[in-house]
Legacy VTK file of the C-alpha trace (Angstrom):
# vtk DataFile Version 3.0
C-alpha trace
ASCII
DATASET POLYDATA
POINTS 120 float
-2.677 -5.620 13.701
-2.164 -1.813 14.571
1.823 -2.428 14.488
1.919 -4.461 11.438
0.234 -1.368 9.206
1.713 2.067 7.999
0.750 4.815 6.696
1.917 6.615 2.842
0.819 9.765 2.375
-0.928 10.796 -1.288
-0.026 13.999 -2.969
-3.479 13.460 -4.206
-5.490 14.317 -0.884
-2.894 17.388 0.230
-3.464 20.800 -0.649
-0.049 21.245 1.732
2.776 19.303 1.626
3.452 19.680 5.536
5.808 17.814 6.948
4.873 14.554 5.063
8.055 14.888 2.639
6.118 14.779 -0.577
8.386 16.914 -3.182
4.668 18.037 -4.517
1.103 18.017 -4.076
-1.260 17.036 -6.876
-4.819 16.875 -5.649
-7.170 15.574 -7.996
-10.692 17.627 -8.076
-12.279 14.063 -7.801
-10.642 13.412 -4.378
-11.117 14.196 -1.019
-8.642 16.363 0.783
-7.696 15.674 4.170
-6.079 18.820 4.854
-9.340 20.787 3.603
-10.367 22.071 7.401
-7.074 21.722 8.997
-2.890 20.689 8.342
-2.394 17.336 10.036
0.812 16.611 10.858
2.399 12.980 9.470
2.424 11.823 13.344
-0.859 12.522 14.056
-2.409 10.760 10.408
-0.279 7.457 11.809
-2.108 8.236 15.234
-5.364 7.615 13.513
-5.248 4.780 11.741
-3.721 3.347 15.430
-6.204 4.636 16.714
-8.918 3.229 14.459
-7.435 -0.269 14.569
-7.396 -0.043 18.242
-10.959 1.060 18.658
-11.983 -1.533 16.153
-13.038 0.572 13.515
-12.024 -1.223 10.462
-13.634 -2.867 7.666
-14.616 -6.350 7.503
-13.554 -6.632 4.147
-9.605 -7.932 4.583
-7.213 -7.764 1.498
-3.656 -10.235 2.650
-4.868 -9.793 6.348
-5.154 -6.203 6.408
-8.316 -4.169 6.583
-9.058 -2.387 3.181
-10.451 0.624 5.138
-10.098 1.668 8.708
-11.907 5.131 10.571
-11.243 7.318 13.183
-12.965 10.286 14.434
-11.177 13.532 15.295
-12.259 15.362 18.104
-13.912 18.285 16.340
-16.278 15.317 14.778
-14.730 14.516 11.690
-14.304 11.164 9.777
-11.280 9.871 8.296
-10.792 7.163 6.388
-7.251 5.326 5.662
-7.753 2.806 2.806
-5.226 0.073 1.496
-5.052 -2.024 -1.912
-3.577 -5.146 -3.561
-0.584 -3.496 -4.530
0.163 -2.515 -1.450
-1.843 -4.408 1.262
-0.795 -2.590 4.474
0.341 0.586 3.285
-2.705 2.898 3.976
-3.185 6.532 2.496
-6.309 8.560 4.470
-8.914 11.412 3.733
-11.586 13.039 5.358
-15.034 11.514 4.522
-17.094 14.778 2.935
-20.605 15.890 4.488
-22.634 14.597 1.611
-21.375 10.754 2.350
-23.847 8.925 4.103
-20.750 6.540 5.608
-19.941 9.607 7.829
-23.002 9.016 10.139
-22.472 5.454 9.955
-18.976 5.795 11.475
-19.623 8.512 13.871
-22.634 6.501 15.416
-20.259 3.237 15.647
-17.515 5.123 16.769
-19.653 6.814 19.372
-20.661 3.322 20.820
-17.437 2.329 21.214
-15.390 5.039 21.809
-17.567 7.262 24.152
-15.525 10.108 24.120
-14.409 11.417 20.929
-10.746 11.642 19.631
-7.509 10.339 21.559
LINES 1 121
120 0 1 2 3 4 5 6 7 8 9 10 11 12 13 14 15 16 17 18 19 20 21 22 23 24 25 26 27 28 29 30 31 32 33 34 35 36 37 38 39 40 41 42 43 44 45 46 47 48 49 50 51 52 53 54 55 56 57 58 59 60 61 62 63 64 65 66 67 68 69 70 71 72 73 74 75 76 77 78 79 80 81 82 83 84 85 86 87 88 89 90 91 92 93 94 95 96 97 98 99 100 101 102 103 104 105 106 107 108 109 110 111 112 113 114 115 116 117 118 119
């Protein structure tokens, strides 16, 4: 599953355009950025939802075989989340889960029982 997924990034959830080649950045006040801490680099947001597959830290919820939503946790602790839709099963854009969602726990305890030591 990990090599049949990729990963689009969102002008929506950048404050930076980095190296992603997005001509602009739009975030939208009601999104989550995933470069609010920290720049990731377009290699390392494709490492993550590898990574998540890998680890088995992916939704049950399937939309044309794909996971709708798959996690990873960095090595600093944070959650990220890559999600997918219908019109474009597959294609996954990510953010960072914010403190105030009770998911990020969730994740971090799961990923913690699988993964015992955090990150890569």
């Amino acid at each position: 599953m990990a090599k049949q997924v990729t990963y689009a990034p969102s002008g929506h959830h950048k404050r930076f355009p980095a190296d992603y080649g997005l001509d602009r950045v739009n975030p939208r006040p009601t999104k989550s950025l995933c470069d609010m801490l920290r720049i990731i680099p377009l290699e390392e947001a494709r490492t993550m939802i590898q990574k998540g597959i890998l680890r088995g830290m992916f939704s049950d919820h399937f939309l044309n075989e794909h996971p709708k939503y798959i996690w990873y946790v960095a090595e600093d602790g944070e959650v990220y989340e890559a999600k997918t839709d219908l019109t474009t099963p597959g294609v996954y854009h990510g953010y960072r889960l914010e403190e105030e969602d009770n998911l990020r726990e969730y994740i971090k305890q799961n990923w913690k029982s699988r993964c015992p030591t955090p990150g890569p």
